[in-house]
C-alpha positions, 0 to 999 in steps of 0.5 A: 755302871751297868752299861759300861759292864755290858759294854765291856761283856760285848767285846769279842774274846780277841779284843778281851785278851788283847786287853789282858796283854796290853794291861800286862806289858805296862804292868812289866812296863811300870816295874821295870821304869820303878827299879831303873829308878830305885836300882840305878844310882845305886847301881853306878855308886857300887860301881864307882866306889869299887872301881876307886878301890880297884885303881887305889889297890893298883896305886899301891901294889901295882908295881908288885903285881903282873899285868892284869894279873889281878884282873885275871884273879878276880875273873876266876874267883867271880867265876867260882863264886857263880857256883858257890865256891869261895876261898875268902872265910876260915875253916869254921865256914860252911863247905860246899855240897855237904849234906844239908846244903846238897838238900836244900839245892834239891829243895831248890829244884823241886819246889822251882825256888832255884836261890842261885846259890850254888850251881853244878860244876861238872857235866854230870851233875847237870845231866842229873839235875836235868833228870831230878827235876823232869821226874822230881817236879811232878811227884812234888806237885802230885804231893802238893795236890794231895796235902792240899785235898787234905787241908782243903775241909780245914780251911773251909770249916773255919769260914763256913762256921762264921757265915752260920753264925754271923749270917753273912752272905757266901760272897763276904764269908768267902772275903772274910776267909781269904783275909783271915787266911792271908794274914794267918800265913802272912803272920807265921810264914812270913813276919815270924821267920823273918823276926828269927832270920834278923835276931840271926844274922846281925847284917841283915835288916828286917826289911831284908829279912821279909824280902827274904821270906817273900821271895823264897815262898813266891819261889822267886828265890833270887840268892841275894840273901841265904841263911847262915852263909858267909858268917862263921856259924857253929857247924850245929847252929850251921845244920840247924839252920839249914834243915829249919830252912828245907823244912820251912820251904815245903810247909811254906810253899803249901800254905802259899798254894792254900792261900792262893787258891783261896783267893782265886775262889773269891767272886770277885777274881772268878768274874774277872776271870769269867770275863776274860774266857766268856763270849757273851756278858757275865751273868747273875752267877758269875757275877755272886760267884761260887764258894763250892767248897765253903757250902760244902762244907756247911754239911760237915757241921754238926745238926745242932749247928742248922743255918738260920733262914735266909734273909730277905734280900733289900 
């Protein structure tokens, strides 16, 4: 093993990074031939079974309508509905661009989310959102930034109380941290929403509810599925809904940032990177790694609480 690490420590910083962009491409590589494989069929079967109710509507009404006449509606209705306009619903369903949907849109902006459900319409209004983001995203992340130096001794003191007291090595602490972290969050940002997001919306499956709450705390935010939209809520239910919405993206997008940068304090993942941007082979340090903001947190504690000696390595 320690050959083959030496080995690895002696290729030059072009191969390094070639390395890192070939592991890339088949990761992408592997996604994109998983999907094909999952999405397609059903893909093809939607296609196939609206193109029979298209040709069963044209069979029967075919006669009353124009020539592409229906076509056409549906152009226009899709088009609208890309930005968030839909004329299908009763009046008891949510207008577009009131109040709380217009602040989860800019929410949407800010944290780079971007749930697609609904777009700008008029030049103006793109012109705005171009300006909003350039100078909004940058407070955001100086906030981000300063809630997390905040937050940081919180979550350092709960891993620096179990090293005192368990004797463990800074390495395990700092793993035992991270994983207690990561489910923390994975519990309350992640698995409790999605309980309250699947008793709400009746046609919404756990799985998709989880999917849901991933996707919006990984800022990948694709739309496929939104709170409280197309479903004839009580307007008091309806802005509950979104605000509990706003609310849970910034204080979810915060514990993810906190969680993430726990994990790339790991020894392991501050190796891998050591590896990537060093020239010469990884050294006892890089290798035990650095929990800075654990060991400093060792000195917050109370006297009473004075760390044990160290014991003697084996």
């Amino acid at each position: 093993m320690d050959s083959g690490r030496h080995t690895m420590g002696a290729l030059r910083p072009w191969a390094r990074y070639g390395l890192l962009v070939v592991a890339h491409l088949l990761a992408l590589g592997l996604g994109a031939a998983v999907l094909q494989a999952l999405e397609g069929p059903p893909a093809l079967r939607l296609q196939a079974n609206l193109r029979a109710e298209l040709a069963t509507f044209q069979a029967e009404y075919g006669a009353c309508l124009p020539p592409r006449a229906l076509e056409e509606l549906l152009d226009t209705a899709l088009a609208a509905q890309a930005h968030g306009v839909s004329s299908l619903g009763n009046g008891s369903e949510a207008r577009n661009w009131d109040l709380p949907s217009a602040l989860l849109f800019t929410a949407s902006l800010l944290t780079t989310t971007g749930y697609g459900h609904m777009a700008p319409l008029s030049a103006g209004g793109k012109a705005f959102c171009v300006v909003y983001t350039a100078l909004g995203l940058p407070a955001s992340l100086a906030l981000a930034a300063a809630l997390r130096h905040c937050l940081l001794p919180l979550r350092s003191r709960p891993g620096a109380w179990v090293a005192i007291h368990w004797q463990l090595t800074p390495a395990t602490a700092a793993l035992l941290q991270a994983s207690g972290l990561g489910l923390l969050v994975a519990c309350i940002f992640v698995l409790l929403p999605a309980l309250v997001l699947w008793g709400l919306q009746g046609d919404c499956s756990l799985l998709e509810a989880i999917y849901f709450c991933f996707s919006s705390l990984s800022t990948i935010g694709l739309g496929d599925l939104l709170l409280g939209r197309d479903h004839g809520l009580h307007p008091v239910l309806y802005y509950l809904g979104q605000f509990a919405l706003l609310g849970y993206l910034l204080l979810g997008l915060l514990a993810m940032l906190l969680t993430v940068e726990t994990l790339l304090e790991l020894p392991q993942v501050r190796a891998m990177v050591k590896f990537f941007r060093s020239r010469g082979p990884l050294n006892a340090e890089d290798e035990g790694g650095i929990l800075g903001q654990d060991e400093l947190a060792l000195s917050t504690l109370p006297p009473s609480a004075a760390a044990p000696e160290r014991a003697s390595a084996c």
